[in-house]
N, C-alpha and C positions, 0 to 999 in steps of 0.2 A: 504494500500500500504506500503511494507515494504521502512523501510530507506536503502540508499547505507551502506556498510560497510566498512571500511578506515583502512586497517590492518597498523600501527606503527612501521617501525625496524628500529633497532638502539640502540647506546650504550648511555653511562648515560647521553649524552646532549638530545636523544630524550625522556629518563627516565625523563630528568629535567619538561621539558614542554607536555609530554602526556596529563595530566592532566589535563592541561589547554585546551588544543583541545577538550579535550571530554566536558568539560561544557563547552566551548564557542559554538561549533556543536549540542548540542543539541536539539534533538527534527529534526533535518536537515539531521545529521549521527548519524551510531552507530561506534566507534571509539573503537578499539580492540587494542593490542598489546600484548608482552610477556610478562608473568612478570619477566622476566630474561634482566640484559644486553646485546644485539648481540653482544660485545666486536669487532673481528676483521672476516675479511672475510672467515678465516677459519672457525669458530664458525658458521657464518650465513650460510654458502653453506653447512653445515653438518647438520643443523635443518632445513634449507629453507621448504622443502619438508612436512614436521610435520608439520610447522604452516600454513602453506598452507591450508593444509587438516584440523588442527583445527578450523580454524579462517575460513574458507574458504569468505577469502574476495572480493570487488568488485574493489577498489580499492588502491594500496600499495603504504605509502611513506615510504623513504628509506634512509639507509646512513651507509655506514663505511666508516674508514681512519684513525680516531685518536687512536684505538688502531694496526692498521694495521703499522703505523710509529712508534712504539715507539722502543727507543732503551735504553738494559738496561744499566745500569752505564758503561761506561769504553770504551764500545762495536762500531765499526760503522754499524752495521748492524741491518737495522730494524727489528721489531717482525716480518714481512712480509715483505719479500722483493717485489720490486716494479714490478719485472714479474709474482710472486706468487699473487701478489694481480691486478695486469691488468687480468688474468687467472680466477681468482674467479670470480671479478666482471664480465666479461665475461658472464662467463657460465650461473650466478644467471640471467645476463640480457637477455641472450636469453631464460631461462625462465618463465619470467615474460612476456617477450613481446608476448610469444607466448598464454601466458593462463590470460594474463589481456592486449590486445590491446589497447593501447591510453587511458589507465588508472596508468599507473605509471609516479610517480614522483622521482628523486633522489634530495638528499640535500646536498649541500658540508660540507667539514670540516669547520670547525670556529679556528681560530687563538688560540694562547695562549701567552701568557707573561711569555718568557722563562726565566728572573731574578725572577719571582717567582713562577714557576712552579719545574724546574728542581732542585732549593734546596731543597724543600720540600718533591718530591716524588720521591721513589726506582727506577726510570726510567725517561729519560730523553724525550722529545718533542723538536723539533725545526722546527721555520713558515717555513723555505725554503723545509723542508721536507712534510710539508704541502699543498705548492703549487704545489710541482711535483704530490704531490696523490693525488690533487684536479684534475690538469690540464690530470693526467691518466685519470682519471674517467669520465670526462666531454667528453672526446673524444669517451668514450664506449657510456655514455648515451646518446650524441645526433647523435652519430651512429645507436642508438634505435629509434629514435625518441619520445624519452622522455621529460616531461617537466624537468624545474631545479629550485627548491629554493634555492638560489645561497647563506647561508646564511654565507659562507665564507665571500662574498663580503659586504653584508648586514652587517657584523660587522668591515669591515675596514672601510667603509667609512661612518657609523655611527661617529668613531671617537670616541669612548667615551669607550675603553676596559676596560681601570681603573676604571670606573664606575660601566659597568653593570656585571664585571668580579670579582667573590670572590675569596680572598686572596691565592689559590691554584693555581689562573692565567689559570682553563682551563674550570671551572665550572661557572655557574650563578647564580646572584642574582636576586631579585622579578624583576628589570626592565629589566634584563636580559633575563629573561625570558619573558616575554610578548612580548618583541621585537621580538625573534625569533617564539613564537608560532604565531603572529601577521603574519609574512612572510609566514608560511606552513600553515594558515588560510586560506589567500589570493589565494593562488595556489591551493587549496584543494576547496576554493568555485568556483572559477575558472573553474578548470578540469569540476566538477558537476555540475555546472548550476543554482550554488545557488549563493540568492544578498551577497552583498558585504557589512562586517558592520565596522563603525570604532570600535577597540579594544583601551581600553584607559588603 
């Protein structure tokens, strides 16, 4: 009996912890993904189709936003603006619902620490802008009837950003990561029907 197959999109936060999904799943899933960053929703709605067809998976978790807001130095206007990016995500979710029913997951954006985010890199991030592209998305997805791994929320009220967040303020560190892989576990064993095991 073959395993389900759990296609991965997403930009380098899901690059951070793929990894980790696929050995903690195994033997349970086969956990696929690109090996390219989906950066922003322009990016993913322009290959969706491709990896569809390569990967052809059973079921897809999912996420942009953090590069869909970014704005460069100086600029108020994000990389994607916020109708261009309700629009994408749209389109990608009507179809995903229609060719994976009650098999998608989406995952929100995760915060960053703009005192040390935006001095270090050529583009800026800021959480308010955050919340509007989470609070967009979340109304597409559960218009879908989609699940959410909410993992925006999962790291505010963790509490701990300075901790499990490396000096770049939007990336992870080792506990970082397991926290968030720990959440798209749960909802991934969840969805399929598999037990549930603590990740330590």
């Amino acid at each position: 009996m073959s395993l389900p197959r759990i296609l991965l999109l997403g930009d380098s936060i899901r690059m951070s912890y793929q990894g980790l999904i696929k050995a903690l799943l195994e033997q349970q899933a086969e956990v696929v993904y690109p090996s390219v960053n989906c950066t922003d929703t322009r990016y993913t709605r322009a290959h969706l189709e491709a990896w569809l067809t390569e990967f052809q998976p059973d079921t897809v978790h999912w996420n942009n936003g953090l590069h869909d807001l970014r704005h460069a130095k100086g600029q108020p206007e994000c990389q994607v603006p916020l109708d261009e990016y309700r629009e994408n995500l749209s389109a990608m979710a009507d179809r995903l619902a229609t060719a994976y029913p009650g098999k998608v997951i989406w995952a929100t954006s995760t915060p960053v620490i703009e005192e040390w985010h935006n001095p270090v890199r050529s583009f800026d991030r800021y959480n308010d802008d955050i919340a509007v592209y989470n609070q967009t998305a979340l109304e597409i997805m559960y218009a879908h009837e989609f699940r959410v791994t909410d993992l925006g929320a999962l790291v505010c009220s963790h509490a701990k950003e300075r901790i499990i967040l490396r000096s770049d303020g939007v990336h992870y560190n080792d506990q970082g990561r397991l926290l968030l892989a720990g959440a798209v576990i749960a909802q991934l064993r969840s969805l399929l029907g598999l037990p549930q095991a603590v990740i330590n």
